[in-house]
N, C-alpha and C positions, 0 to 999 in steps of 0.2 A: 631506417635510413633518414636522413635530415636533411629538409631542405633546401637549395640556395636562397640567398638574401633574395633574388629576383622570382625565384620561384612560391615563396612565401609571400611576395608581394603580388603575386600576379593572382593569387590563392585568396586572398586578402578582396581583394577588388572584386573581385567576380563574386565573393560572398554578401560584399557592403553592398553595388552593383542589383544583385539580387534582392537584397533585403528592403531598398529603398525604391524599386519597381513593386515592389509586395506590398508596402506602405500606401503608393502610391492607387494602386487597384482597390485596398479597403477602404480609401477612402472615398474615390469612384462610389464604392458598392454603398455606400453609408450615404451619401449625397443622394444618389441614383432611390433608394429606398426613401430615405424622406421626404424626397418631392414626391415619389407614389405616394406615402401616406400623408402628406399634406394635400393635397391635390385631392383623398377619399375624405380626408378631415371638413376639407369648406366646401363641396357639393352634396345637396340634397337627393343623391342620385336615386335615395328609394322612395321617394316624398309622393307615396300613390297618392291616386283621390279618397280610397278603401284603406282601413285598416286592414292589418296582416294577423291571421289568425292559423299559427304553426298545429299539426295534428300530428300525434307521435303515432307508431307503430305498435306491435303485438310485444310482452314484453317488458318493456317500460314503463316507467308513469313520468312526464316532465318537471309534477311537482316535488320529486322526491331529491336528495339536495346531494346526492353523488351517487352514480356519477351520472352528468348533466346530460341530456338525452340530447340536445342540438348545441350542447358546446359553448362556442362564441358567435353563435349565427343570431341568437335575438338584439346582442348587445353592439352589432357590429353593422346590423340595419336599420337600430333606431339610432346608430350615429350619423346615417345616411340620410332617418328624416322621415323613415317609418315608422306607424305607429305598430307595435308587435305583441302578439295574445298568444297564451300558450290554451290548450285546449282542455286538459287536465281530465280525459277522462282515465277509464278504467284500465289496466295492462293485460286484464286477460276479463274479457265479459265479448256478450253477444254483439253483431252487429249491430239489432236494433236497438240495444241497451245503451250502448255509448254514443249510438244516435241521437239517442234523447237528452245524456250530456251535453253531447257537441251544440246541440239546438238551443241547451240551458246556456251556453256558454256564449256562444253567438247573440240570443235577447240582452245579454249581461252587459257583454261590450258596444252593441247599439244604444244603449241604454245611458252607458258611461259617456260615449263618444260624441252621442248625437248623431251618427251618420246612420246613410240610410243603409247602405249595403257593409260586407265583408269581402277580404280576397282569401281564399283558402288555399293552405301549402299543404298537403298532406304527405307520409312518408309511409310505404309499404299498406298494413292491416287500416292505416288512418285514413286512408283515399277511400276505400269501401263504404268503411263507418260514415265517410263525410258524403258520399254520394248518395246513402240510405236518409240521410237527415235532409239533405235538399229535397229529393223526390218524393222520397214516403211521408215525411216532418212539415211538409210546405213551408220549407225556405228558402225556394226559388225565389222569392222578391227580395229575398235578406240576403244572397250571395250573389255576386257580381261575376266571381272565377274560381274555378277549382283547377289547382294543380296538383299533379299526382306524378310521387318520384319512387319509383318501383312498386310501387303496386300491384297484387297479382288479382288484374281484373279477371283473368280466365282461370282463376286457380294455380294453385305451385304442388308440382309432383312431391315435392320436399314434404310436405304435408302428407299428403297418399303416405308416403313410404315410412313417416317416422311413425302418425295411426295403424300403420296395418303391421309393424314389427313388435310394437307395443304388443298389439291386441296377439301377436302370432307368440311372443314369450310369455303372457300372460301377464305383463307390469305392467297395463295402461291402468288401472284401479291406484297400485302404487305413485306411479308416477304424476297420477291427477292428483293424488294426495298432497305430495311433494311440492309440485308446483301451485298447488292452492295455499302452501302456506306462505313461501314465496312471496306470491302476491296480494294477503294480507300485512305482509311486511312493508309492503311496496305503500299500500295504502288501499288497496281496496278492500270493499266489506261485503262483496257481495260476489267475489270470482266465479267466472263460470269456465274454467279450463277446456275443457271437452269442448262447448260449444262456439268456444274463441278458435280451437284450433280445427274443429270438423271444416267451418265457415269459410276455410281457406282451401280444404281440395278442390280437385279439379267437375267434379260432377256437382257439389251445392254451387259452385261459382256461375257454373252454366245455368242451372234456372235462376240466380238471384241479378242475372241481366238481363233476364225477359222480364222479370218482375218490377225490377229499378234500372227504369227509363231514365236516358240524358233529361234536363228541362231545355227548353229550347231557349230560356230569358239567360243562364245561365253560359261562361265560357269555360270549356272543358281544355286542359291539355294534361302533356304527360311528358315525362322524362324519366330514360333510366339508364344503367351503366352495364359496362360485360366487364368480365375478368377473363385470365388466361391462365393454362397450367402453371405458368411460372410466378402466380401469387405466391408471396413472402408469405404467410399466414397457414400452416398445414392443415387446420380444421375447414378453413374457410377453400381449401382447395379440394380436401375429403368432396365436402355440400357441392362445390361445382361441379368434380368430376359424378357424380350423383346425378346431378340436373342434367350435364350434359347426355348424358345416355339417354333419359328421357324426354327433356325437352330442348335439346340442341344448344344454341347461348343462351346465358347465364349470367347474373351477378352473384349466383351462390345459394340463392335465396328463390328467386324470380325470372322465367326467361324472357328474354326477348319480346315475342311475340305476346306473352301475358301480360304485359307492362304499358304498353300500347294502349292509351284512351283517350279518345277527342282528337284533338292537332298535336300528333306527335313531334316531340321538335329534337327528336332524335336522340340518339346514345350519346353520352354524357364525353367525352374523352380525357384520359393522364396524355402526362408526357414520358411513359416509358410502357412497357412492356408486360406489364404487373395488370393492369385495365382500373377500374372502379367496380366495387364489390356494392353490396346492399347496402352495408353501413358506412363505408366512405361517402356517399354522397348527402349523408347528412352531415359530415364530420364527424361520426364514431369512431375515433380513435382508441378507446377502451375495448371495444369490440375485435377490430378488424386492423390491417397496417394500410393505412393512408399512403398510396405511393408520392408520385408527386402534383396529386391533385388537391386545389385547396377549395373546401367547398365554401368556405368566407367569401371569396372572389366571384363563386359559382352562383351564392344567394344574391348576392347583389345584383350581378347581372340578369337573373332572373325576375328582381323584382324591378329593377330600373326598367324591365322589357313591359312587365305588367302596364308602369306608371305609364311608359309610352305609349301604349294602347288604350291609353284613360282608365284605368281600375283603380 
């Protein structure tokens, strides 16, 4: 059927009408965006006293060139005014092994900087390694702060359960194998598989914090994220429903309660219903699906909090 001349017109207008309110909005939104990123552009918002010295997790190595273990987090807080180190140790060796990296890595950048201390960021397996090098390494006069983002200071059942399935099928020999070659790809030349992953249950956890004391010159905090059944990502909901049986909330990885060290400043928070998983709050996006938490936004604020506290 065909319309009237008025009704083609009236059809007309409500279309142009809409499209030039639609114009109008993206332009809003383009404006609105560039003054936020101008406004991140001429403040020195991360401009510590310390250098920033990032520590990756189990896993990964940060020097290996894809895919990038922290993303856009070093490039995005040295345009704040941070100076930012990666740590470069091993992706699968012992705690105290990569302690003595992390230690090498720390005299390197004193060295280069001139300063007297570090601020340390750590993520998951790197908060351990970096707490064994302060206490055990004496480099409590050479760090200022250690932060730690999922961290399983108490151990993670995730660990228990994937050693004891191994060992109950009879693949953990296999699978050391596997993953040992892995991580000579990775870059390391010395993997100790087994002993990167035992280092994580729940019973070595418990005596390696009677063993490695807080330093008291030192400031300790911690942050970490939950998720919910309704994470986008099936594997990563598999590992939470896992976790949660055993140890209640989760990021998938890590509970709650395990993640907890020093001045806890709380669970991480999205803006939906998804939560922050273990690698979202570094920005692993290769990993896991980023709901709509940006952790660009989240480092910053983090280190701006540092700077404000003098570190």
């Amino acid at each position: 059927m065909r319309l009237s001349g008025f009704a083609r017109n009236k059809k007309f207008t409500k279309y142009y009408m809409l499209k030039h309110y639609l114009k109008i909005f993206a332009v809003l939104l383009i404006v609105s965006s560039c003054k936020i990123k101008q406004e991140l552009k001429t403040q020195n918002l991360c401009a510590t006293k310390y250098p920033i010295l990032l520590v990756h997790g189990i896993g990964f190595r940060d020097d290996f060139p894809y895919p990038k273990y922290w993303s856009k987090i070093p490039k995005i807080l040295t345009k704040q005014g941070a100076k930012v180190y990666l740590a470069h140790q091993d992706a699968f060796n012992s705690h105290a092994v990569n302690a003595v990296q992390i230690k090498n890595r720390i005299d390197e950048i004193l060295e280069e900087t001139g300063a007297e201390k570090i601020n340390i960021i750590a993520h998951s397996k790197g908060g351990l390694e970096s707490r064994y090098a302060i206490s055990k390494l004496d480099m409590a006069n050479k760090v200022a702060s250690l932060t730690t983002l999922a961290s399983p200071h108490r151990g993670s059942a995730m660990a228990d359960t994937i050693l004891a399935y191994l060992k109950r099928k009879k693949l953990l020999n296999w699978s050391l194998k596997k993953i040992r070659g892995y991580a000579k790809i990775l870059g390391d030349k010395h993997p100790d598989v087994f002993l990167s992953s035992n280092e994580l249950t729940i019973a070595y956890m418990k005596n390696f914090n009677k063993s490695v004391p807080d330093m008291p010159s030192v400031y300790y905090q911690s942050y970490g994220g939950l998720i919910t059944e309704n994470y986008p990502n099936w594997f990563v909901r598999i590992q939470y429903k896992l976790m949660a049986k055993a140890e209640g909330e989760n990021d998938c990885i890590v509970s709650k309660h395990s993640y907890q060290w020093g001045n806890f400043r709380g669970v991480v928070k999205s803006n939906d219903d998804y939560g922050i998983s273990h690698f979202d709050i570094v920005g692993m996006r290769f990993v896991s699906q980023a709901s709509s938490f940006d952790a660009n936004y989240f480092f910053i604020e983090l280190v701006k909090d540092l700077k404000e506290k003098g570190f």
